[in-house]
C-alpha positions in Angstrom: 13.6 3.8 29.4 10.3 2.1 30.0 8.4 1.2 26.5 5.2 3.1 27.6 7.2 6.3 27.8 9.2 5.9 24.5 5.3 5.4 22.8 4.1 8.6 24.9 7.0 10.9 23.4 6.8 9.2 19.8 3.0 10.8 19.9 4.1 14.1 21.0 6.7 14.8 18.9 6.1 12.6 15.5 3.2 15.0 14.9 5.8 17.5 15.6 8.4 16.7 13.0 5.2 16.0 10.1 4.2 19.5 10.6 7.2 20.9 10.2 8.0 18.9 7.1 4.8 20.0 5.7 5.3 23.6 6.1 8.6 23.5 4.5 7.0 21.2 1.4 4.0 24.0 1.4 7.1 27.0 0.9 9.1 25.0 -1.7 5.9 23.5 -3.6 3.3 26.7 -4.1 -0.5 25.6 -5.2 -0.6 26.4 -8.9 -2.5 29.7 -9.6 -6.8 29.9 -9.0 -8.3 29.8 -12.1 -12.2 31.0 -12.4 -12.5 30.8 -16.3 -10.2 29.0 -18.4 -11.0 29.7 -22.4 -12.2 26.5 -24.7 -9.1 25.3 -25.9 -8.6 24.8 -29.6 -8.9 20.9 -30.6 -5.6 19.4 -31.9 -6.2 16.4 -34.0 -5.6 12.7 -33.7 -5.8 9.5 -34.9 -9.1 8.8 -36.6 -10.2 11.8 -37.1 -11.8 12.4 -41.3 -10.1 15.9 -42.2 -12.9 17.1 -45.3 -10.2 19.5 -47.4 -12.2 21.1 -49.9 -9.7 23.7 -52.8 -11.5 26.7 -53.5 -10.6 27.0 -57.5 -9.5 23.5 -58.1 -12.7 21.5 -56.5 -11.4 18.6 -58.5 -8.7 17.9 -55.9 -11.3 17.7 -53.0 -11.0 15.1 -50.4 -11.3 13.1 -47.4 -8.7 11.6 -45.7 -8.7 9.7 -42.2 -5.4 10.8 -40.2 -3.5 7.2 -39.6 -2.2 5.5 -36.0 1.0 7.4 -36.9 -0.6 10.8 -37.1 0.3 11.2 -40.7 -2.3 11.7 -43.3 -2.0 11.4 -47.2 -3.3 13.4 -49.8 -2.6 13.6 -53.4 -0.1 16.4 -53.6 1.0 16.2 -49.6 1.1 11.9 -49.0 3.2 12.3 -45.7 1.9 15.1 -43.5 2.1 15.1 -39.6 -1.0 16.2 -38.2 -1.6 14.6 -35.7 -1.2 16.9 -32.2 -1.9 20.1 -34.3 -4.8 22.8 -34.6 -7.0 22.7 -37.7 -5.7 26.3 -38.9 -2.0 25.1 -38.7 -2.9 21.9 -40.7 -4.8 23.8 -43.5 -1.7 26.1 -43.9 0.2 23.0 -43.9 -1.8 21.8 -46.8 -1.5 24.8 -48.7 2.5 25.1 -48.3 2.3 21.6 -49.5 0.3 22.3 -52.7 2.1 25.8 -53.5 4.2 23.8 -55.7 1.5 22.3 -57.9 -1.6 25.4 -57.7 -1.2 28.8 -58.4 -3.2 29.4 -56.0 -4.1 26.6 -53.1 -6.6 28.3 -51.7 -8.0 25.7 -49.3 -10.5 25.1 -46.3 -10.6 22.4 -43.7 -12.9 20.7 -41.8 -13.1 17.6 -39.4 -16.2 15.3 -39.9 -18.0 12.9 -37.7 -17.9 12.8 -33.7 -14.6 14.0 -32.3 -13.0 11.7 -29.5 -12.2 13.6 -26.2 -9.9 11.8 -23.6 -10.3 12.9 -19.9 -8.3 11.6 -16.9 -9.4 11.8 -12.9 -7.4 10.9 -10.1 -7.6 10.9 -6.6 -10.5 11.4 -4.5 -12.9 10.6 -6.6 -15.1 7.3 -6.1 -14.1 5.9 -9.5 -11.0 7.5 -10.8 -9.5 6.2 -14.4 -9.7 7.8 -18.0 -13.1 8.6 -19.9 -14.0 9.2 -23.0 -16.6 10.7 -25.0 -17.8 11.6 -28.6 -19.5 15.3 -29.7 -18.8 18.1 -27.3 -16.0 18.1 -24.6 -16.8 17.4 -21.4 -16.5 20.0 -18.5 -15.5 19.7 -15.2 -18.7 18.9 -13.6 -19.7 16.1 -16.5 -15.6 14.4 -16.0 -16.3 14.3 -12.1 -19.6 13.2 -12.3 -18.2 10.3 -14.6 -16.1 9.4 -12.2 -18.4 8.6 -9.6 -18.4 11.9 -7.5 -16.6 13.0 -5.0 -15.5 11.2 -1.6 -16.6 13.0 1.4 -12.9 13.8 2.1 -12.4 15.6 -1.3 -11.0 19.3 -1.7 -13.7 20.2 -4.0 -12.9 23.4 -3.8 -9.2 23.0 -4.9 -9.1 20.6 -7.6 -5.9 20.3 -9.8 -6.5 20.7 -13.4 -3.0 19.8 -15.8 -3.4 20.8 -19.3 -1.1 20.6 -22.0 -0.5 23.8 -23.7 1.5 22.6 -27.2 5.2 21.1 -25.3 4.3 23.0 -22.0 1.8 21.5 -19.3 0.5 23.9 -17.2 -1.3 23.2 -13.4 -4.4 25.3 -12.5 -6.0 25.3 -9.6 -9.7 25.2 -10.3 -13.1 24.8 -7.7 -15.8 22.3 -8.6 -17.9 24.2 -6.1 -17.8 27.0 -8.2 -18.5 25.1 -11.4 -21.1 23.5 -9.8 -23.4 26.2 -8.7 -21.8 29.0 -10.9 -21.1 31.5 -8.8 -20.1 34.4 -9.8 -17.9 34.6 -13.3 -16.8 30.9 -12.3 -18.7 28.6 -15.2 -18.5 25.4 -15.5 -15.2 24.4 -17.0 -15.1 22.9 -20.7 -11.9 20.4 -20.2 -9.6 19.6 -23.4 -8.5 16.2 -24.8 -5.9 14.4 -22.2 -6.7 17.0 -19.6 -5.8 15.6 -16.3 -8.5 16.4 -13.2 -6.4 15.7 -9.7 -9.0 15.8 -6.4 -6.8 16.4 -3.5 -7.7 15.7 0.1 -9.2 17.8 2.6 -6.9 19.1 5.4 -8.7 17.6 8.0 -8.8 14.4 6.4 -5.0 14.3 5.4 -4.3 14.7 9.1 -6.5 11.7 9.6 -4.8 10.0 7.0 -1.0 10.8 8.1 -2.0 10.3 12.8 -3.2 6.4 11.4 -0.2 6.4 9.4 2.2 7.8 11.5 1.3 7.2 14.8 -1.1 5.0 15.2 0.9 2.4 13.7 3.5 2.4 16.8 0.7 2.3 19.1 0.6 -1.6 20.5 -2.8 -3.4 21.0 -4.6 -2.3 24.5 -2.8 0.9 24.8 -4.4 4.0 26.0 -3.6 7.6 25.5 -4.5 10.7 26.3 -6.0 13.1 23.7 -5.5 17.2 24.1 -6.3 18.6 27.3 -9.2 17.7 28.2 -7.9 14.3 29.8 -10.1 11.7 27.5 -8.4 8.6 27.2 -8.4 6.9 23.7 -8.0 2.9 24.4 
């Protein structure tokens, strides 16, 4: 069979078979769920962070301890406590099981002093993707994209992929920076938690472009022309 016409049915029929493979992939893999308004998440501590623990009836055992690289932190009558990962409610009732043993009653509060450290992650098509960090308030989607350069003009922006860890579950929401941009309607813009992950998928039209130079137009020799749909224009 003559090489033109092999190249003339590879272009008719490798679209074809991509198509099909995508529709299947879209049955099996469903988008995660829309989300307009995700709650502020509770901060989980980490490494660095100064806890303040301050006893309401034995202010003599006040203090401040930094939790260490290993997530542990040490005070008096608790020296090995794993905090690290956990809310500040579950790590004052952590402190006060741990003091039960010494006070009548360990009546305590907790605090965390100085800026808090928020990790943020961007991928994909975004103009500088990589992690970012920042100190004080969490960033939101708008302020993590915007730190990543913007968008590309072949971003989804209205279907961007947020993974957040919920405790030992991560969960995948589908979330629109188009939305968050110009709140509309009950869509604010979304605060983002430590090690949230922000994924910018392509557009349609531009992952077709992407997979006809990667699929086809690599079989297509130098100085060949082909004809595009029906209306007869020939593509050299």
């Amino acid at each position: 069979m003559p090489m033109k016409k092999i190249l003339i049915r590879c272009l008719v029929f490798v679209p074809i078979l991509f198509l099909a493979a995508c529709a299947d992939r879209a049955e099996t893999v469903p988008f995660p769920p829309r989300a307009a308004y995700l709650p502020p998440p509770p901060y989980r501590l980490q490494a660095g962070d100064v806890l303040d623990v301050k006893f309401l009836y034995t202010p003599e055992l006040n203090e401040e301890q930094t939790v260490q690289l290993d997530g542990h932190v040490s005070l008096l009558y608790a020296p090995n406590l794993q905090v690290s990962g956990r809310t500040v409610p579950e790590t004052r009732q952590m402190v006060m099981a741990a003091y039960r043993g010494t006070l009548r009653d360990p009546a305590a509060e907790l605090a965390v002093k100085g800026p808090l450290q928020w990790k943020v992650y961007v991928a994909g098509e975004v103009t500088t993707p990589g992690e970012f960090i920042t100190q004080g308030p969490p960033m939101t989607l708008t302020q993590a994209i915007a730190r990543a350069g913007g968008l590309k003009e072949t971003a989804d922006a209205n279907n961007v992929v947020l993974l957040r860890r919920d405790g030992s579950v991560e969960r995948a929401y589908d979330v629109s920076f188009v939305n968050a941009a110009g709140h509309h309607g009950d869509a604010a813009d979304i605060q983002l938690a430590d090690h949230d992950v922000l994924f910018v998928p392509r557009t349609d039209v531009a992952q077709a472009g992407m997979n006809w130079r990667q699929y086809v137009l690599q079989f297509v020799p130098p100085n060949f022309s082909y004809v595009l749909g029906s209306s007869g224009s020939v593509v050299p």
